[in-house]
N, C-alpha and C positions, 0 to 999 in steps of 0.2 A: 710307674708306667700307667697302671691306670687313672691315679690322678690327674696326669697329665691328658690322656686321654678323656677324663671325665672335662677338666677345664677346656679344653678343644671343643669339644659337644656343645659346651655352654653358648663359649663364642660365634659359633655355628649360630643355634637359637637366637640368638641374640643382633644378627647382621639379621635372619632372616624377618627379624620384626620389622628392621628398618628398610630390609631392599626388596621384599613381598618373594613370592615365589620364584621370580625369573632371574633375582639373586642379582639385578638394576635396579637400580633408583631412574625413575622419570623424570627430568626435569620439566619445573612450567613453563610452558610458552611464555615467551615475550613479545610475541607479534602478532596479532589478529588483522586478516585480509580480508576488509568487507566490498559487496559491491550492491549498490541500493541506487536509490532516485537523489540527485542532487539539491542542496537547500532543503534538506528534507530530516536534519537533526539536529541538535545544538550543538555547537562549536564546543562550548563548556562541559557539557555531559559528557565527550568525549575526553578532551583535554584531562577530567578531573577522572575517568575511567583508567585512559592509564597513567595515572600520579598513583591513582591507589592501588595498582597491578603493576605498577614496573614495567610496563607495557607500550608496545608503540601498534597505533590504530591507522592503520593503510585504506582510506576509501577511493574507491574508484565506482566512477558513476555511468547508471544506463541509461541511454536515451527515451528508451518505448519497453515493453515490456518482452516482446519479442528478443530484445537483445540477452534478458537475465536468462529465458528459455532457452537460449540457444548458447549460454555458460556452461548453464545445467545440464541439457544433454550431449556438452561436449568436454564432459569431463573436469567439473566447475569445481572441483577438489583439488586439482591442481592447482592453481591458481587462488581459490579462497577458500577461506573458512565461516565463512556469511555470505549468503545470498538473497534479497530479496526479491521477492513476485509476488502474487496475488491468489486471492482464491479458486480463482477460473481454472487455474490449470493445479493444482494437489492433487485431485485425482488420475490425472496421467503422468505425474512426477513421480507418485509413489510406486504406480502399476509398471513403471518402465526402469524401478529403480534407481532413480539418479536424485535420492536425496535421503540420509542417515537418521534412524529413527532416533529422537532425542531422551535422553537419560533425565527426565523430570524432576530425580531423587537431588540432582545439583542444582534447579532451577524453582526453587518452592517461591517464589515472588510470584510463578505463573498462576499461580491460584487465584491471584485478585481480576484475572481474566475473566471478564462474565460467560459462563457456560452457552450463552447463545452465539457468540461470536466465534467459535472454535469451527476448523474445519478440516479434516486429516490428522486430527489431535497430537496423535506422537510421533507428527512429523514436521512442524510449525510451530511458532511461538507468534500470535499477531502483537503487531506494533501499534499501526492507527488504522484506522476506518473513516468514510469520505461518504458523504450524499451528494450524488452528482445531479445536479437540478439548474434550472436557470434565475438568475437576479439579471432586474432590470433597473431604467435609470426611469422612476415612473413620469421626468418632467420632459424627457426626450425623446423618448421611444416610441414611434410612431401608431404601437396597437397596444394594447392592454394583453397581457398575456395567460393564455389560462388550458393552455393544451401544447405538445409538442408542433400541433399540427400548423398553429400559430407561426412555428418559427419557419416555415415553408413562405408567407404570408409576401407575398411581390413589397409592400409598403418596406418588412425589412431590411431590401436591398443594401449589404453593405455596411449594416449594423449590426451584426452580431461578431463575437470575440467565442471561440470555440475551443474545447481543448480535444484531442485526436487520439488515433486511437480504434481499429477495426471493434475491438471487444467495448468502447466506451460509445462509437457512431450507430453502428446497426442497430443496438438495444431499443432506442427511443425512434428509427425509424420503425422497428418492429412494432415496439406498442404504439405509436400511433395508426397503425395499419391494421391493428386488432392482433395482432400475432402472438405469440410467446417469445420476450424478450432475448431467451437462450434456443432458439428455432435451429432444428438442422435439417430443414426441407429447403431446399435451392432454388425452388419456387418461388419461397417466400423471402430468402435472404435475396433474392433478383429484385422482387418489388422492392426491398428494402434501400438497395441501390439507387432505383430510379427515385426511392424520397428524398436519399440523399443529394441528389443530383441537386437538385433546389436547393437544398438545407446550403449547398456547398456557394451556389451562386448569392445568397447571401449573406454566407461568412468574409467579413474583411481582413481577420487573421484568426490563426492558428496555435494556439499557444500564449502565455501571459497574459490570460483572458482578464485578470484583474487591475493590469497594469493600464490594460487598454477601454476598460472602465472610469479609470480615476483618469486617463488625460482626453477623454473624452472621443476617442478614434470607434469607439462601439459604446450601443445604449442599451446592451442586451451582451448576457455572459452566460454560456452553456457550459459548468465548471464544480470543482470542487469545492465542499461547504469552509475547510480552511483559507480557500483561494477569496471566496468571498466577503470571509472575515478580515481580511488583508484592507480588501479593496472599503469595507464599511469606515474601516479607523482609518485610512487614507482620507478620507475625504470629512473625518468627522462625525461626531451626535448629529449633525442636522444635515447627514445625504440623503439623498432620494432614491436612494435604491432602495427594492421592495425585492423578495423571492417571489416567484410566479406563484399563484394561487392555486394549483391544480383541482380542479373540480374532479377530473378520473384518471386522470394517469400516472403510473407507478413511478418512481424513481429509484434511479441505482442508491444501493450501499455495498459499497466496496471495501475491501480488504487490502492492507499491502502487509505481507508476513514475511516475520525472517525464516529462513532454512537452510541448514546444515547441507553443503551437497557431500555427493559421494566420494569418499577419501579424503577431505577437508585435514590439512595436518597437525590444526590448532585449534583442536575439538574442546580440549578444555578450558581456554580461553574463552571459546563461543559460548560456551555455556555459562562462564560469569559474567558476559557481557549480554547474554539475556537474561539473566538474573537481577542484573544492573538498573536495564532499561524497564524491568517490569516490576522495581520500587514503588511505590505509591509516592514518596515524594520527590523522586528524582524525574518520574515522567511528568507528574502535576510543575515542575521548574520547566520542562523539556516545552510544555503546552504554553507556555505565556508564550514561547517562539513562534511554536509552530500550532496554531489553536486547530486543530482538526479535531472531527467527534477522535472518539478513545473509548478502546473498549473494555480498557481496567477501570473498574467501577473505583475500586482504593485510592487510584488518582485523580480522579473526574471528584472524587466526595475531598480528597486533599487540593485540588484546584484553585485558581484564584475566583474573587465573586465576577470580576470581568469577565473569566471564560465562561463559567456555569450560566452567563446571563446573555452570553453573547448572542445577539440578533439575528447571525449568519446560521443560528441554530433554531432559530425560532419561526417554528412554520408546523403548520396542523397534520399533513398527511406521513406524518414520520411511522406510522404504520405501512401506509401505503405503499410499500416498498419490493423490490427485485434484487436477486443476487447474481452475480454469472458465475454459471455453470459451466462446468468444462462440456463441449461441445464434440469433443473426440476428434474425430476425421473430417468432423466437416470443418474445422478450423482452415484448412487449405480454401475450400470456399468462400469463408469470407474473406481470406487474404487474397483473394483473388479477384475477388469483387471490390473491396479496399484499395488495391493496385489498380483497379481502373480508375478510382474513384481520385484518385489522387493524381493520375496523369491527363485525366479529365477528356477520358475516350469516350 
């Protein structure tokens, strides 16, 4: 009997190596449900993510940024296990709880993240980063550009290609108004509207600023430094476009970051697939697609000499820069000033 007893015990020990305390085995996920920005990652990086996870990758795409917020605070667990948005809003994400602090101990690739571009730290992992500035067409475009104030300018009428956006528009009517880019006086987010007002009677579209670059529908693109790397090798070594020369005004650098929301059911997935994406060489293959700045240093130094050298990055006030800030409660403000702005009250 007690031998028998003693081999019982054993087998006991023994299951509890394999099935942990709870006395189950977990099985891994096979499904990751992301929802991010469209055209906005390699086909292949995926594809070959789940060949090597056994895994099936579900993206579904957001329009503006307002849509991921409004996943997130409606219970974006349900539905995914990836979410991204932007730096602007972390600080109200994490304070309102609707996004899962991440287990780093599974994600050690995040280390090649330069410590400057972190915001919310263990609650984020960033992807890419954007300098939103303007390129011009310098043999078409009726002024020489060297301020936002510029793009107000009557001569533009109907040339410029924009991309939208309340947290991407206001910023640069701000500083060119003398403001603080991330302003929550109502005052000044008003005047900012009325700059907009102009900026708007000069836009001829909204959206595809780069496409509307290379077929010549606008000579002026207020837009993403990826978007402009598009438009440079659309048209060749020998276009004419130039980035604007800012003599004093700052330019965004933006963030778009994955995050975990609350209750996510394929937590451990998520977390090899930022693992994944934050390789050194699998982003540096990710950037010949999608060349946007990158704020893993291991991939930008693994890179190709094309990207490292690309033109769309090459402009002097890369200091000169802004970040947005979460704005709190006045966020309502400028969607409400945006909302006029767009039905063109």
């Amino acid at each position: 009997m007690k031998k028998t007893i003693s081999i019982l015990l054993t087998l006991v020990l023994i299951m509890g190596i394999f099935t942990g305390c709870s006395g189950t085995t977990e099985a891994a996920s096979t499904e990751l449900n992301i929802y991010m920005w469209q055209q906005y990652i390699s086909d292949d990086l995926i594809a070959n993510f789940e060949k090597e996870n056994n895994a099936k990758v579900n993206l579904s795409y957001m329009s503006d940024n307002a849509d991921a917020i409004t996943k997130l605070t409606a219970g974006g667990g349900k539905e995914y296990d990836l979410i991204m948005t932007c730096d602007a809003y972390m600080e109200s994400l994490v304070d309102g709880g609707y996004v899962e602090k991440i287990n780093f101990a599974n994600i050690p690739n995040a280390s090649n993240i330069n410590e400057s571009y972190w915001t919310a730290k263990e609650y984020c992992v960033p992807y890419l980063m954007n300098y939103i500035y303007i390129i011009y067409n310098k043999d078409t475009s009726p002024i020489e550009i060297k301020s936002y104030n510029d793009l107000i300018n009557p001569a533009l009428k109907g040339q410029i290609a924009s991309i939208d956006g309340a947290r991407n528009l206001f910023p640069i009517a701000l500083v060119a108004l003398g403001y603080d880019p991330n302003s929550t006086i109502e005052s000044e987010i008003a005047e900012a509207y009325e700059w907009l007002v102009k900026y708007n009677d000069n836009v001829v579209a909204y959206g595809n600023a780069e496409q509307n670059l290379t077929n010549g529908t606008a000579s002026v693109a207020f837009t993403y430094d990826g978007n402009a790397s598009w438009a440079m090798s659309e048209l060749g070594a020998n276009n004419n476009l130039v980035i604007a020369d800012f003599e004093k005004d700052s330019v965004q650098l933006g963030f778009d970051l994955y995050v975990i929301p609350k209750g996510a059911k394929h937590v451990d997935l998520a977390e090899k697939f930022l693992n994944y994406i934050t390789d050194p060489q699998i982003m540096a293959e990710n950037l010949v697609e999608y060349p946007y700045s990158c704020p893993n240093d291991a991939a930008v130094e693994a890179a190709s000499e094309a990207y490292k050298n690309d033109p769309a990055r090459d402009f002097d006030y890369k200091e000169n820069v802004f970040f947005q800030e979460d704005v709190g409660e006045a966020i309502t403000i400028y969607n409400d000033y945006y909302q006029k702005l767009k039905v063109g009250e």
